[in-house]
N, C-alpha and C positions, 0 to 999 in steps of 0.2 A: 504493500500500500504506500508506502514512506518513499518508494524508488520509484514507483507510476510502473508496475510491470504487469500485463494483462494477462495475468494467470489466471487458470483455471484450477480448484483445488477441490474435490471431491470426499465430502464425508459421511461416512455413513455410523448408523446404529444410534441414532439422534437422540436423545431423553433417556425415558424410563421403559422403552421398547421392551431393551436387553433387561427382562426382567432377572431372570436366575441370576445373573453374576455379580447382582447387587448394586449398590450406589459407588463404589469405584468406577463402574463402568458405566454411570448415568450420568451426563454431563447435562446439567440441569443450568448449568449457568453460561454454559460456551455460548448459546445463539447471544445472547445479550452483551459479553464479552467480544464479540465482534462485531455486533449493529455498533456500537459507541465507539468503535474506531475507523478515524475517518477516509474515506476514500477506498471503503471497498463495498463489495453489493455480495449482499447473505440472504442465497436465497432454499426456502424450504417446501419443496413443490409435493404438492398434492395427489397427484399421477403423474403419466407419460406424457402429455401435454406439456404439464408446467414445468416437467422436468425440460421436453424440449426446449421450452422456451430460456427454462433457465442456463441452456447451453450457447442459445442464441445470442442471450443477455451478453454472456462471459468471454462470445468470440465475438461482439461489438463493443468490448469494451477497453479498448485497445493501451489505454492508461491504468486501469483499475482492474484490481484481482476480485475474482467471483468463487465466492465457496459454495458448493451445491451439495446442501446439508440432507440425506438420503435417510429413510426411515430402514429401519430392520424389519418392518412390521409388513404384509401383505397391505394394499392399499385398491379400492375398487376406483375404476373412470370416472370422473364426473360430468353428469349429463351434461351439466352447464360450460366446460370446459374447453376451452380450445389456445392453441397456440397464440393467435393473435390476441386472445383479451389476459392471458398469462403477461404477454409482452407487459404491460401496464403497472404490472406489479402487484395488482387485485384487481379485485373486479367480478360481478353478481353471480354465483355462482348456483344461485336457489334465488328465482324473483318471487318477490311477494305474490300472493293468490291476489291481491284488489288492493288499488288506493293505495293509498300509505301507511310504510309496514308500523307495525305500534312496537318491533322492537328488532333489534339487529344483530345478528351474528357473526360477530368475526376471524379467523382462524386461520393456521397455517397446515401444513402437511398431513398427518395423520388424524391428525383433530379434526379437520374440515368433513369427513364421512360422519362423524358423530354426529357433527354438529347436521349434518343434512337433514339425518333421521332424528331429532329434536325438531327439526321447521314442522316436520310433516307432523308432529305428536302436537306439538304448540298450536300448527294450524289447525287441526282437529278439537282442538281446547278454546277455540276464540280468542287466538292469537294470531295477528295478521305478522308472518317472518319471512324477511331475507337474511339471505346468507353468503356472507364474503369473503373470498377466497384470497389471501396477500400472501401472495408465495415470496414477492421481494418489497421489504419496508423502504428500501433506498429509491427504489425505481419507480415502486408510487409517489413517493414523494417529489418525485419530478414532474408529474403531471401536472397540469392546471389544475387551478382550485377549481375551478368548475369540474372539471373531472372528478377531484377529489372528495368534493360534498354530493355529487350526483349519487354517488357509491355509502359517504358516511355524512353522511349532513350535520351531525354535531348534535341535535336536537333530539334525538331521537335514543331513547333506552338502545345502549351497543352493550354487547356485552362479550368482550376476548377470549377465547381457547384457545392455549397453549401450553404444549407439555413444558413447558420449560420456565426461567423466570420473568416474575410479570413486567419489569421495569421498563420503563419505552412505553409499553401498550397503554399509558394514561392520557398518551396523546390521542388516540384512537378510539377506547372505550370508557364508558363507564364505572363498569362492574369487570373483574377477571376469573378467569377459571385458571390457575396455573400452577407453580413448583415455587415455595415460601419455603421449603424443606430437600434439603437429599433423598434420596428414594430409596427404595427398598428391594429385596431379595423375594423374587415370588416370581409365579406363573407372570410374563406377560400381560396378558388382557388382565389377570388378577390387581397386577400394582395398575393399571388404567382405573380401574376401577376403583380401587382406595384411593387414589388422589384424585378421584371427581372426573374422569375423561369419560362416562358412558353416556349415553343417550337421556337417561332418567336423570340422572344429575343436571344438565345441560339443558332440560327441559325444565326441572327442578327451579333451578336459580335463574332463567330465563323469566318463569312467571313470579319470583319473588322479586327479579328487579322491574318489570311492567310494573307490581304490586305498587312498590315502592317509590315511584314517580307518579303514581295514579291521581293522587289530587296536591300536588306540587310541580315548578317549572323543573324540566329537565334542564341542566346545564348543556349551553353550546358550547360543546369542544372545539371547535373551528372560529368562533369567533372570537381571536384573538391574534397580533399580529405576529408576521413573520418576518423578520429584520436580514434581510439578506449582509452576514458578514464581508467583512472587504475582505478578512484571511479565505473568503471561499471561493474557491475560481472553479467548482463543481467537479462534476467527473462522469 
């Protein structure tokens, strides 16, 4: 990052995947350890799509190294998914059933399946959900605001899943689903499941944070400014 060299750096077995071999091997806090350092793009894709894209990313990035943070976990396609709206850095990945959704979900890699089958339980429960896919935080954040609110408008109950640590995602969401602790030694889908990654859970604190705004203003996360540094000559 520090020399401008457009590496591609490939990792895999991301979080609390690798459940058996315990929290030595769960690096709960590397994606965040690399979003805060500047001048590279961390991306953690969803499927073969975003994966694509996240290769696309890292061979048009010709000053900047891209890590493409890979799950151990089997991961299914997303209907919503495609190379070019990957390119973006997120983007709708589950549109709302009507109107405008009463709450938001946002998510990275393996998470982003769970969180699918939470829209369809929520929507079933009279909860209008989207669901947004940010396989890269740096490359969204390149787009236009208008892009950027089109997708998370600020206003609107968001609520983050991700195996890993929450810090960063305040800009984004509300409420977090994530890793406050090292993880643990178990089945796989088992430690998913004790730290809140299932579907029930995600549905769970999806309708306690709706609850929770229900007769007060949500806060707008976007409506605040963004001061372009002179140290920033982008990437």
């Amino acid at each position: 990052a520090l020399s401008q060299f457009g590496v591609i750096y490939v990792m895999t077995h991301d979080s609390i995947g690798l459940g058996e071999d315990g929290p030595t091997h769960q690096p709960v806090e590397t994606l965040e350890s690399l979003r805060c350092m500047p001048n590279i793009n961390v991306c953690r894709p969803a499927d073969s799509n975003e994966t694509s894209a996240a290769y696309s990313i890292g061979l048009a990035s010709s000053k900047t190294p891209t890590v493409i943070c890979c799950s151990r976990s089997t991961v299914k396609g997303l209907a919503g998914s495609t190379i070019e709206k990957a390119l973006k850095g997120a983007y709708t990945a589950i549109t709302e059933s009507s109107g405008t959704p009463q709450l938001i979900l946002v998510a990275t890699g393996s998470e982003v399946g769970p969180c699918v089958e939470a829209a369809v339980a929520l929507e079933a429960a009279g909860i209008v959900t989207r669901v947004v896919s940010m396989p890269c935080q740096e490359v969204f954040l390149q787009q236009s605001v208008e892009y950027q609110t089109s997708l998370l408008p600020g206003d609107i109950p968001t609520l983050s899943v991700e195996a890993s640590a929450v810090h960063g995602w305040h800009r984004f969401a509300h409420a977090h689903i994530g890793m406050t602790q090292f993880g643990r030694s178990g089945n796989g889908n088992d430690v998913f499941k004790f730290f809140g990654f299932s579907k029930e859970n995600i549905t769970s604190k999806g309708q306690e944070l709706v609850a929770f705004y229900k007769d007060s203003t949500v806060p707008a996360l976007m409506n605040r400014p963004v001061f372009k540094s002179d140290q920033d000559d982008g990437h």
